[in-house]
N, CA, C and O atoms as a MOPAC input file, in Angstrom:
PM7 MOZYME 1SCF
protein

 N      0.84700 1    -1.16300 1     0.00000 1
 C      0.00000 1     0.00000 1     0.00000 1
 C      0.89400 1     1.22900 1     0.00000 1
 O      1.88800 1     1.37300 1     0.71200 1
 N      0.36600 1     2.19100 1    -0.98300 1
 C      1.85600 1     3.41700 1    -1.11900 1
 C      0.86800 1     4.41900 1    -0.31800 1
 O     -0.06400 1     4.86600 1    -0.98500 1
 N      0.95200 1     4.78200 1     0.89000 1
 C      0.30700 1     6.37300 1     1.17500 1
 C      0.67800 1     7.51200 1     0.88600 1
 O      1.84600 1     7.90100 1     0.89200 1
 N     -0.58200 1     8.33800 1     0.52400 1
 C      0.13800 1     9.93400 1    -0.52400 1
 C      0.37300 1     9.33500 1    -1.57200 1
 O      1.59600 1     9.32100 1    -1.71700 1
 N     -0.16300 1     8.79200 1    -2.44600 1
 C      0.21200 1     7.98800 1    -3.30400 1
 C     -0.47200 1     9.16100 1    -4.91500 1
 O     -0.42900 1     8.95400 1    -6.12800 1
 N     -0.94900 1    10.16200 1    -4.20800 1
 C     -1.29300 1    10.91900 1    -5.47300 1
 C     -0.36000 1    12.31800 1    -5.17800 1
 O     -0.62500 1    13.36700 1    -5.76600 1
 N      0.88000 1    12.20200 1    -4.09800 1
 C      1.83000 1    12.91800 1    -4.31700 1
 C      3.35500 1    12.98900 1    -5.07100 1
 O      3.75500 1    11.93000 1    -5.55500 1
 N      3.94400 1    13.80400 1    -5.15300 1
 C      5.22900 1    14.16300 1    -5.66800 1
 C      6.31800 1    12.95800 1    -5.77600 1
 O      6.84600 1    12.58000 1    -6.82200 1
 N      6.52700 1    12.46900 1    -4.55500 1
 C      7.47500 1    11.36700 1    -4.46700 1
 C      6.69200 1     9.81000 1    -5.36100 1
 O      7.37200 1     8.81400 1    -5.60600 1
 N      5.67100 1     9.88800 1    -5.60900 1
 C      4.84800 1     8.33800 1    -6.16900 1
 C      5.09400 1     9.00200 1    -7.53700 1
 O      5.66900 1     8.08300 1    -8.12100 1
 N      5.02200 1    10.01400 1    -8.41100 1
 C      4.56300 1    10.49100 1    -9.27400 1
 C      6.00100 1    10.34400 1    -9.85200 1
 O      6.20700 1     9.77600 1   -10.92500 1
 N      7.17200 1    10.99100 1    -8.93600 1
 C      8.69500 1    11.10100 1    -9.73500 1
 C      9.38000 1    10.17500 1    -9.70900 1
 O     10.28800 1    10.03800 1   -10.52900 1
 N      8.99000 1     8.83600 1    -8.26400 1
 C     10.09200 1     7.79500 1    -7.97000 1
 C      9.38500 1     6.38900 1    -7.97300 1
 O      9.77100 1     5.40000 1    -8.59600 1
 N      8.10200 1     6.50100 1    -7.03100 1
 C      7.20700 1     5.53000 1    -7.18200 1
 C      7.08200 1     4.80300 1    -8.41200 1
 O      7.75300 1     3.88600 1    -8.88500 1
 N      5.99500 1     5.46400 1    -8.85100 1
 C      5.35900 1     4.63700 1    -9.75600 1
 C      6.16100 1     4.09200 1   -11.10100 1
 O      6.13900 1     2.91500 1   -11.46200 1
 N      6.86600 1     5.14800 1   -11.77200 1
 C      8.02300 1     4.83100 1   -12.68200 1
 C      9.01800 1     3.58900 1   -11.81700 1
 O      9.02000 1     2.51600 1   -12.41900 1
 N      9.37300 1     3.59500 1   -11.25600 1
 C      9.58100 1     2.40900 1   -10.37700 1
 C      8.97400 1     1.11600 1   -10.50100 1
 O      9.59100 1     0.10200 1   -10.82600 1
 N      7.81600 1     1.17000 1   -10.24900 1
 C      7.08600 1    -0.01200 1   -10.48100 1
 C      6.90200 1    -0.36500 1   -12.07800 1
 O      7.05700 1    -1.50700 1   -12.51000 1
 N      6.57400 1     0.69200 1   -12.84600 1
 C      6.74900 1     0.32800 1   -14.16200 1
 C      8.25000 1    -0.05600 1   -14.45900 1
 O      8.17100 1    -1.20800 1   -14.88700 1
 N      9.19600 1     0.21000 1   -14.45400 1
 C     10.46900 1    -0.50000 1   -14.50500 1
 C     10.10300 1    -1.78600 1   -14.20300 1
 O     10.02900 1    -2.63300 1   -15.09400 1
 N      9.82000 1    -2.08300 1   -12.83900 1
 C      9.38400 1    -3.69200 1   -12.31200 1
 C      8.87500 1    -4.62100 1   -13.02800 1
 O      9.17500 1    -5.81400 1   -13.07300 1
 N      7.85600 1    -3.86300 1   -13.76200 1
 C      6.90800 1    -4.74700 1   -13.89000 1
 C      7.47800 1    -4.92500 1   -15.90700 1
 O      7.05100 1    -5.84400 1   -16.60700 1
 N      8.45400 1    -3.83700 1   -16.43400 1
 C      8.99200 1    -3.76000 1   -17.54600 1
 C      9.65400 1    -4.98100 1   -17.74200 1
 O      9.51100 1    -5.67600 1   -18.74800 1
 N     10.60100 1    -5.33100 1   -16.49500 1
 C     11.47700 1    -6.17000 1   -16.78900 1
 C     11.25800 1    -7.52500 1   -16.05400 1
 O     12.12900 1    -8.37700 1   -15.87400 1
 N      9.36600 1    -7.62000 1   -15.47600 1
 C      9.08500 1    -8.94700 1   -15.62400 1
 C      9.47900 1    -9.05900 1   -14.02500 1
 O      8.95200 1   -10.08500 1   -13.59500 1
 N     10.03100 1    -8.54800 1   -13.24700 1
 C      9.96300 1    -8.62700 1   -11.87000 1
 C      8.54000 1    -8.79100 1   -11.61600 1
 O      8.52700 1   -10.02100 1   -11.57400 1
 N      7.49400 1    -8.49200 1   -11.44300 1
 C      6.28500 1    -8.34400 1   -11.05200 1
 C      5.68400 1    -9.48700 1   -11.40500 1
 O      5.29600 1   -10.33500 1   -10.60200 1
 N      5.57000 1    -9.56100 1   -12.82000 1
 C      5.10800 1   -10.80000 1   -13.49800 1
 C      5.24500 1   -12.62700 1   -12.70700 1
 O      4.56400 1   -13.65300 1   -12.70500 1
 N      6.33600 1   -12.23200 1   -12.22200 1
 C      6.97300 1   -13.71200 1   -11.75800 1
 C      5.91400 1   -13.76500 1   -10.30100 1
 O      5.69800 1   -14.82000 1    -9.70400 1
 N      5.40000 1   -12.59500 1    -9.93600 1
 C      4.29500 1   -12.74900 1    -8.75100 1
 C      2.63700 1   -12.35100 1    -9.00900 1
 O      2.08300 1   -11.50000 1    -8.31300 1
 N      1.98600 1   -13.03100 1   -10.02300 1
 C      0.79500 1   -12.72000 1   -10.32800 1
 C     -0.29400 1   -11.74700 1    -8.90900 1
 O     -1.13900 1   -10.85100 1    -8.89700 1
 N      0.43100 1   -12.65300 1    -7.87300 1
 C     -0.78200 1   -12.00000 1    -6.73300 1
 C     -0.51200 1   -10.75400 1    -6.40200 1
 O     -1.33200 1   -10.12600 1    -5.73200 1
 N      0.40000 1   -10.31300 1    -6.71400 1
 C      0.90200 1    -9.14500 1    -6.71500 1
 C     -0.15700 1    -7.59500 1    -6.50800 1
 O     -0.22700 1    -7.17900 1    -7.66400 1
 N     -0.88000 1    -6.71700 1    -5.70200 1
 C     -1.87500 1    -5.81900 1    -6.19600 1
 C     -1.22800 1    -4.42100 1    -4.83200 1
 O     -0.82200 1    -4.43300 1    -3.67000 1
 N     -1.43700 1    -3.59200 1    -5.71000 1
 C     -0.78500 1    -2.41800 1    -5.33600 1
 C     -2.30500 1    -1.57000 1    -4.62900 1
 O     -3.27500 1    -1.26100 1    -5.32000 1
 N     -2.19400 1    -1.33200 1    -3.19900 1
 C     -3.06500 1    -0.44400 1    -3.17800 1
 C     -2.49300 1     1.20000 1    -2.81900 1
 O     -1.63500 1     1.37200 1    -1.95300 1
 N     -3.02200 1     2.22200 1    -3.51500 1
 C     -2.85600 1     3.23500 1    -3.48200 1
 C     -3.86700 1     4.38600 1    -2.80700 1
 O     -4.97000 1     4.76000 1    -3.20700 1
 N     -3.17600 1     4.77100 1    -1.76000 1
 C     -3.98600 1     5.64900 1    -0.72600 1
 C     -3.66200 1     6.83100 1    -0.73900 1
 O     -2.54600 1     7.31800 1    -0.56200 1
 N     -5.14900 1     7.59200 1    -1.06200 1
 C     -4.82900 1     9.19600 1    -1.38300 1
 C     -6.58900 1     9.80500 1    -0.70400 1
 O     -7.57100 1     9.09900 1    -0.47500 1
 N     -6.46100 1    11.12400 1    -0.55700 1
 C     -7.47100 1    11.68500 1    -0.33000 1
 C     -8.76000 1    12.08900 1    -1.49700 1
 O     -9.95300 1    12.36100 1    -1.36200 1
 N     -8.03500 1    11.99700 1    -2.42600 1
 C     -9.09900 1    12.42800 1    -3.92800 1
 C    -10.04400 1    11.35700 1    -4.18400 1
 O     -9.58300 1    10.21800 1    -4.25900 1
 N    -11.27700 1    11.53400 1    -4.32900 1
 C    -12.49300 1    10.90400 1    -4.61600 1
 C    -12.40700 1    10.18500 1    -6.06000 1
 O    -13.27900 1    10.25600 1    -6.92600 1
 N    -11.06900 1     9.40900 1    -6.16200 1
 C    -10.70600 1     8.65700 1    -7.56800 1
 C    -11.66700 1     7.05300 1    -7.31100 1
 O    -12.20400 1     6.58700 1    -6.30600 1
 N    -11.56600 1     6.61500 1    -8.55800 1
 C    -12.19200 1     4.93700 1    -8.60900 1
 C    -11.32900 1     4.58300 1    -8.96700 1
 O    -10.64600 1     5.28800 1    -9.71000 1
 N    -10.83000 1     2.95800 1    -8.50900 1
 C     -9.62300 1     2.44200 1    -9.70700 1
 C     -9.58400 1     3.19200 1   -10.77800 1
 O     -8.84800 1     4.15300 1   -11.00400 1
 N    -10.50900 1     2.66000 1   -11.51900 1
 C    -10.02100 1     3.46900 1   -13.27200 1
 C     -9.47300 1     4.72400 1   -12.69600 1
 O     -8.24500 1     4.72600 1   -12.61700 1
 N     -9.99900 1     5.64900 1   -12.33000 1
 C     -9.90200 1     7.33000 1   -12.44300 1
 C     -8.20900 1     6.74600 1   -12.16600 1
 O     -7.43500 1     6.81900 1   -13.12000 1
 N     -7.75800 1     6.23800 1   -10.96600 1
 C     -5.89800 1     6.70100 1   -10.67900 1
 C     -5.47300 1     5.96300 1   -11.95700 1
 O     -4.59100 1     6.53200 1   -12.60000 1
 N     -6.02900 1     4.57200 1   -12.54000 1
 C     -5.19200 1     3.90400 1   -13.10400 1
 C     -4.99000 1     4.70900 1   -14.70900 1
 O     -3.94900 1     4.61700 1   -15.36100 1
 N     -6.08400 1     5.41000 1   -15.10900 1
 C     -6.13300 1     6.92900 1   -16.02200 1
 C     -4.90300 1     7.93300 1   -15.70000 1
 O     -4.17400 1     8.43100 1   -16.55800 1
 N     -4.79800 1     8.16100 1   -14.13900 1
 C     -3.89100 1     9.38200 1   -13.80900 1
 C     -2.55400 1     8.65100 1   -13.93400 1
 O     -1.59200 1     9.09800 1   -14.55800 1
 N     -2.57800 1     7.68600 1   -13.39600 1
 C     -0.81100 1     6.74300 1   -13.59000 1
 C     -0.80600 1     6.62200 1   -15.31700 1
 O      0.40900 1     6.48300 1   -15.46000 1
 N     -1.12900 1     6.59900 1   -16.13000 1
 C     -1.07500 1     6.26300 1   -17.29700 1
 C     -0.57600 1     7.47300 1   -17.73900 1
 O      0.37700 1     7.54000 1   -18.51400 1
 N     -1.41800 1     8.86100 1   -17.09900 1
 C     -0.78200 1    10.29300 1   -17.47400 1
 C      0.84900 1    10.74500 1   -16.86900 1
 O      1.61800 1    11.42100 1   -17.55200 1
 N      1.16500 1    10.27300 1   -15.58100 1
 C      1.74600 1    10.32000 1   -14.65800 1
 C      3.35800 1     9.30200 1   -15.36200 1
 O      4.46800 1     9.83400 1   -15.32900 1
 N      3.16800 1     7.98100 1   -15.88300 1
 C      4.34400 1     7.51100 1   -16.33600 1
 C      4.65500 1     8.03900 1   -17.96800 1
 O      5.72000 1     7.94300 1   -18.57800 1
 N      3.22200 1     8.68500 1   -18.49600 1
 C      3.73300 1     9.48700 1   -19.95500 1
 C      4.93300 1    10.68400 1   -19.63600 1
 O      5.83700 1    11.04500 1   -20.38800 1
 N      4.68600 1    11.05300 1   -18.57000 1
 C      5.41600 1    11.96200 1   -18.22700 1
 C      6.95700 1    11.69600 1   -17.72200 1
 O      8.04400 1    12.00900 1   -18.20800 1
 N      6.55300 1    10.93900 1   -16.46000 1
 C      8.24900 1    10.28100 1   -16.36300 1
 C      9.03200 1     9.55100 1   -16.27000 1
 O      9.98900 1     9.43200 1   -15.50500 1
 N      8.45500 1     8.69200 1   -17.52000 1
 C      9.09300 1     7.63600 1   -18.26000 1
 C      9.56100 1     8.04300 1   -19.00800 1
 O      9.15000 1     9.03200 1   -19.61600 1
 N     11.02600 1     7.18500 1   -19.34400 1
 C     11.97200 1     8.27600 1   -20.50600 1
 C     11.55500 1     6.89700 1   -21.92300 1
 O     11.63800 1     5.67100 1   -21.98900 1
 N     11.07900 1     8.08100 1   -22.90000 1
 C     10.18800 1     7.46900 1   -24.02300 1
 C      8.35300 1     7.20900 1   -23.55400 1
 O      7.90000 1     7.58700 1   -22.47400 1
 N      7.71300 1     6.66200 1   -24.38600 1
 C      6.24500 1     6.48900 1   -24.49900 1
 C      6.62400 1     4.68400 1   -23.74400 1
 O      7.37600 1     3.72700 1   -23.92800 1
 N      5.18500 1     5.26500 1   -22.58800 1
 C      5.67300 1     3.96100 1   -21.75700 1
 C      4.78900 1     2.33800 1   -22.90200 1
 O      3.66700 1     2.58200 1   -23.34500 1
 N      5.06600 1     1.69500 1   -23.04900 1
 C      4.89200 1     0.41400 1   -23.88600 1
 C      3.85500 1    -0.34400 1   -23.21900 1
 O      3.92600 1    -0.88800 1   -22.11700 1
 N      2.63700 1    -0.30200 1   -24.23500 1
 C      0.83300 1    -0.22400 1   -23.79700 1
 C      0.89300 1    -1.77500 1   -23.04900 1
 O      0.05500 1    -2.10600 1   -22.21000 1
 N      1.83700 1    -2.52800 1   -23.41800 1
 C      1.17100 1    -3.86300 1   -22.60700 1
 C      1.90600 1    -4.13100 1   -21.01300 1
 O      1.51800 1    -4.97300 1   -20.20400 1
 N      3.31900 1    -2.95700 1   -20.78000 1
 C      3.63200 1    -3.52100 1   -19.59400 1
 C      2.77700 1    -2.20600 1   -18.98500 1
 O      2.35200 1    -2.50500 1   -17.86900 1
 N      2.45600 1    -1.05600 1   -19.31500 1
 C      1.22200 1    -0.36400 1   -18.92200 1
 C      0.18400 1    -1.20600 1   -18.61900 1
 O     -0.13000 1    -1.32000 1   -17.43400 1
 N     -0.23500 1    -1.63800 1   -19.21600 1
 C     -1.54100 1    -2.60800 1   -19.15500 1
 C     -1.60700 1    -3.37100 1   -17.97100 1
 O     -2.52500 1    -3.22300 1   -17.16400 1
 N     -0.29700 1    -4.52400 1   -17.75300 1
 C     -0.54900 1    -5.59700 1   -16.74500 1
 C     -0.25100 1    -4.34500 1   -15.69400 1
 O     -0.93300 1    -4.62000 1   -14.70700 1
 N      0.35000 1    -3.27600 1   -15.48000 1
 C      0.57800 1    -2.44900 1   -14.16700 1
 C     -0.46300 1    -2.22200 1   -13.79400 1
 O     -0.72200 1    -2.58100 1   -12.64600 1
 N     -1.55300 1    -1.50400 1   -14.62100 1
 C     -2.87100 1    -1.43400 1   -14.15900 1
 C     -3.65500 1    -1.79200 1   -13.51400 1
 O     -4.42400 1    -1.24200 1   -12.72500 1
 N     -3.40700 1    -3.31100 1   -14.00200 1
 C     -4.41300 1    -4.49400 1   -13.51700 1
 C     -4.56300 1    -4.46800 1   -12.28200 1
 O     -5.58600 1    -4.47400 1   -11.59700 1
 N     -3.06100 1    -4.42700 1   -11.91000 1
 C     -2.46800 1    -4.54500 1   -10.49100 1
 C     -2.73500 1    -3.55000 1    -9.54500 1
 O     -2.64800 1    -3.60200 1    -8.31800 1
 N     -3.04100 1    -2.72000 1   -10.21500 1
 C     -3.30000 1    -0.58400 1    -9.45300 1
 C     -4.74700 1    -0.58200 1    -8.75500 1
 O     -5.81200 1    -0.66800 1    -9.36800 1
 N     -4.62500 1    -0.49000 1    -7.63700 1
 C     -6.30600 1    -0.14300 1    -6.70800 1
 C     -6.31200 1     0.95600 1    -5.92700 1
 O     -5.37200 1     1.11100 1    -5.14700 1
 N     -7.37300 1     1.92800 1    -5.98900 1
 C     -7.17300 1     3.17500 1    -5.22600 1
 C     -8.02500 1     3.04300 1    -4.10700 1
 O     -9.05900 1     2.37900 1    -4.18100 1
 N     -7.64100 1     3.67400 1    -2.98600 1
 C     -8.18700 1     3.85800 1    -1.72700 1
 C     -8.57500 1     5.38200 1    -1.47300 1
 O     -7.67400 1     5.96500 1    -0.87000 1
 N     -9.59700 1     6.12500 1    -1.75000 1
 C     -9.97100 1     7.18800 1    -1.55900 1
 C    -10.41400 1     7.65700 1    -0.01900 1
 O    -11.64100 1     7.63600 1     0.07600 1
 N     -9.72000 1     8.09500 1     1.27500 1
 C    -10.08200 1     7.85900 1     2.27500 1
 C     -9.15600 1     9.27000 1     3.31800 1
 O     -8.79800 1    10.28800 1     2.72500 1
 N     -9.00700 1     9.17800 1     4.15800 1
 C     -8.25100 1    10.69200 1     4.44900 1
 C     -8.31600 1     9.92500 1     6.07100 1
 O     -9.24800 1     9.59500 1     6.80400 1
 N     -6.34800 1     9.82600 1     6.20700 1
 C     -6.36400 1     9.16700 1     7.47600 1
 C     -6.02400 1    10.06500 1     8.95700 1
 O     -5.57000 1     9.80800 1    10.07200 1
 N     -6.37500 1    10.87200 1     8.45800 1
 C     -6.61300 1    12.27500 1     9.72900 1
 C     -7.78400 1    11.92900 1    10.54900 1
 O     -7.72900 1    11.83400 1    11.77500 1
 N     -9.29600 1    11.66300 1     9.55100 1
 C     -9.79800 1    10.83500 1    10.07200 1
 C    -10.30400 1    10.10200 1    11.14300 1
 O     -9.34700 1     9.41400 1    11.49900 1
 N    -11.18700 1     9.86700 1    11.81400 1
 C    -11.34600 1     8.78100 1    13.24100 1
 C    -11.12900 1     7.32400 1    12.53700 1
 O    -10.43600 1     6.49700 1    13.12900 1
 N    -11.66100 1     7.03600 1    11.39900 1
 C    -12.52700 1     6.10500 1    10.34700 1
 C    -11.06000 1     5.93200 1     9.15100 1
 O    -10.82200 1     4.84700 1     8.61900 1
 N    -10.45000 1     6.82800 1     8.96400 1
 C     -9.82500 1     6.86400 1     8.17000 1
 C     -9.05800 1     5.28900 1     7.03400 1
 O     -8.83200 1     5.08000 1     5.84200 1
 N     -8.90700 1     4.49000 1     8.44800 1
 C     -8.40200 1     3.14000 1     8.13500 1
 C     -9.37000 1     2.04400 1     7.92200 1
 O     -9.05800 1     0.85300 1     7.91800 1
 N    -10.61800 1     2.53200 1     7.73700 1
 C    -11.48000 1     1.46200 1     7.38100 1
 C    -11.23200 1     1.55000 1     5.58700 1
 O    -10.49000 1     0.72100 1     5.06100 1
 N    -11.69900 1     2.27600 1     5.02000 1
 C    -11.35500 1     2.40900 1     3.86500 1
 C    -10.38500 1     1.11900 1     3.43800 1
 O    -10.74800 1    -0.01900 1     3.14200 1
 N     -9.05300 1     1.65700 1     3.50200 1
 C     -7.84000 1     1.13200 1     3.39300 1
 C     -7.91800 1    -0.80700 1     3.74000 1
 O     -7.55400 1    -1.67200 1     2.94400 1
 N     -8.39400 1    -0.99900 1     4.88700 1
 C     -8.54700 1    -2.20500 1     5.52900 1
 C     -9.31800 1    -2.67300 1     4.34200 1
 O     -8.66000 1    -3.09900 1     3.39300 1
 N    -10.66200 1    -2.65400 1     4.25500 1
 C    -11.40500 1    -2.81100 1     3.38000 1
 C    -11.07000 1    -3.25800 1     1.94400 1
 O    -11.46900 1    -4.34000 1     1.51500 1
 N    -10.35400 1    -2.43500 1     1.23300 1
 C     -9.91900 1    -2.58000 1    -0.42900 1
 C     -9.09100 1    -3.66800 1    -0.06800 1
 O     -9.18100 1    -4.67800 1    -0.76500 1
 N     -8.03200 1    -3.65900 1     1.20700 1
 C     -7.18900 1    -4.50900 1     1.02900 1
 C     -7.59500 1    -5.69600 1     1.30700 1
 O     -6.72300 1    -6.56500 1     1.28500 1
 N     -9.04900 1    -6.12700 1     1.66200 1
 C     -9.44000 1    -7.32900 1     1.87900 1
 C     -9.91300 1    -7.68500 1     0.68600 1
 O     -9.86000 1    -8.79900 1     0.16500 1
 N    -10.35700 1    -6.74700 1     0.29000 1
 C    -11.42500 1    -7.58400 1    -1.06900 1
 C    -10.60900 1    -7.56700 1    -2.21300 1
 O    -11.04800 1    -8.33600 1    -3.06800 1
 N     -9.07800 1    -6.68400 1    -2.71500 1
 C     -8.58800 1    -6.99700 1    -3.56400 1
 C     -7.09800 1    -7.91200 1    -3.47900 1
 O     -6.11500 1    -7.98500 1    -4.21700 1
 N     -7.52300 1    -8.61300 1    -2.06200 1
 C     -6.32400 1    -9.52100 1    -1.88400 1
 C     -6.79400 1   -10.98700 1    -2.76400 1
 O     -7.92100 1   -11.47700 1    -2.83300 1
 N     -5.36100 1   -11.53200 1    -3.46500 1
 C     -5.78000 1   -12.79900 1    -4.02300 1
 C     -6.57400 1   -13.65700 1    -2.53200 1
 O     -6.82800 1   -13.16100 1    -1.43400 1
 N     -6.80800 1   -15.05700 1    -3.01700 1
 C     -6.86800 1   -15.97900 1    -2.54300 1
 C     -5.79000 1   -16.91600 1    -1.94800 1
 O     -5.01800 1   -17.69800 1    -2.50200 1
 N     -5.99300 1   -16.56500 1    -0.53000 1
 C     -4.46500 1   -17.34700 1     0.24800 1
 C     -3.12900 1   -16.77900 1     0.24000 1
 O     -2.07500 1   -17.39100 1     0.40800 1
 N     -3.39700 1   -14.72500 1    -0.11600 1
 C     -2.18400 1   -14.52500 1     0.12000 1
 C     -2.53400 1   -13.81600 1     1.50200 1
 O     -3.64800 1   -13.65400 1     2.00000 1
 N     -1.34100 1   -13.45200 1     1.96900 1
 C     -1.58400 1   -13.04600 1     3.33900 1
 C     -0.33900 1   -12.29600 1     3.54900 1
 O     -0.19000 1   -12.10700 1     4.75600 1
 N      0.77400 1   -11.70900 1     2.73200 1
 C      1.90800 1   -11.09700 1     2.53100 1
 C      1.08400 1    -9.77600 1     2.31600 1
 O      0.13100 1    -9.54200 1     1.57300 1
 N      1.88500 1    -8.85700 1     3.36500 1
 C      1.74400 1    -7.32400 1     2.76200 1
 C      2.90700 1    -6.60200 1     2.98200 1
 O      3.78500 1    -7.01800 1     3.73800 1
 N      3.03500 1    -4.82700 1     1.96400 1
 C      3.94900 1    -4.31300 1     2.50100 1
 C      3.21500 1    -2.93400 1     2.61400 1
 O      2.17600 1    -2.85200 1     1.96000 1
 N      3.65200 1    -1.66900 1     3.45400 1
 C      2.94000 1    -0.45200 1     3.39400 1
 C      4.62100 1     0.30900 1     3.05000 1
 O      5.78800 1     0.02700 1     3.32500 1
 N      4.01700 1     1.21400 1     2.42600 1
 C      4.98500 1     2.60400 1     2.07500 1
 C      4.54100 1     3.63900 1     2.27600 1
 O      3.67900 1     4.03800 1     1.49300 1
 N      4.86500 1     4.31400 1     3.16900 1
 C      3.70100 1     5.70600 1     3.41200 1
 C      4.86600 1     7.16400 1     2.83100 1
 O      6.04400 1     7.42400 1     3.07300 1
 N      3.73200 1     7.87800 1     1.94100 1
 C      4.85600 1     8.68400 1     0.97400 1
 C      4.52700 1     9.73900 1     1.44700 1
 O      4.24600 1    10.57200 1     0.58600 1
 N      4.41600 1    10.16200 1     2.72700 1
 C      3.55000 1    11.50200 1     3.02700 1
 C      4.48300 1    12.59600 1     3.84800 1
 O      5.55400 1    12.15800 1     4.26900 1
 N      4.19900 1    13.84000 1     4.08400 1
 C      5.14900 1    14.69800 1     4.24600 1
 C      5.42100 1    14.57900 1     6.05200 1
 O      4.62400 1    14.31500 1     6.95300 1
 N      6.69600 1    14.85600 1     6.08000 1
 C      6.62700 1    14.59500 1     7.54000 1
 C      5.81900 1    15.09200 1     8.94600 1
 O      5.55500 1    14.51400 1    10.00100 1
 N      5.50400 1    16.75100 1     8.31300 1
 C      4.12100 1    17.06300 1     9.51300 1
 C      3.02000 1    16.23400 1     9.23600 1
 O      1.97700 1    16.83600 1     9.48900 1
 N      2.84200 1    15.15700 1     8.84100 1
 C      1.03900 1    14.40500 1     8.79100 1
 C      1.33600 1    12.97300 1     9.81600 1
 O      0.53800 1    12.19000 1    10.33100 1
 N      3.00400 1    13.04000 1     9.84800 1
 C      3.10400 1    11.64900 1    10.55900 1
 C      3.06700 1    11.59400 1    11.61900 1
 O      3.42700 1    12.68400 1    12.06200 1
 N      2.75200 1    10.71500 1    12.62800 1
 C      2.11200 1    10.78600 1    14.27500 1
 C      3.44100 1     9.89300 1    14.57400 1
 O      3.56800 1     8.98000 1    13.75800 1
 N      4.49100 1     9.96000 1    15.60000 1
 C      5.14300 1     9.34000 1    16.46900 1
 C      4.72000 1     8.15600 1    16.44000 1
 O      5.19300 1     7.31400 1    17.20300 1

């Protein structure tokens, strides 16, 4: 799960990142693989997996190549939710239950957010 995931650091290091990954078949070798992405904007999957598509045109060096675009997608789930919040982590909990494969139970979190939002 990347938090701030519709900020600066996902946009320049993140996500081009993962497209590399998933370019050179790292990703591939783990089908269960599903990225959730946590941001405050009232996006649907499609809507971020639209904005990442705009987002690696940009800083990917060349036009990013429609089919390892494609399987990245697949993999892309947005969490629209704001963890300031009381509730904030239901959201989040939630997507990550229902877009977990079957029998995986591996997670990782990355929280990309600026350092005044983080709590001790």
């Amino acid at each position: 799960m990347i938090f701030g995931a519709t900020g600066n650091l996902s946009h320049y290091k993140l996500l081009p990142a993962l497209y590399h990954l998933e370019a050179g078949w790292h990703l591939h070798l783990h089908p269960q693989i599903r990225i959730l992405n946590f941001g405050r904007r009232p996006w649907s999957d499609a809507q971020w997996r639209a904005e990442v598509q705009g987002i690696l045109a940009a800083h990917v060096l060349g036009a990013p190549d429609t089919s390892v675009l494609a399987r990245l997608q697949e993999r892309l789930h947005f969490v629209a939710d704001d963890l300031e919040a009381p509730d904030g982590w239901t959201g989040a909990c939630a997507k990550r239950s229902s877009s977990r494969p079957t029998g995986s139970s591996i997670s990782r979190w990355y929280r990309c957010t600026i350092p005044s939002r983080r709590s001790s």
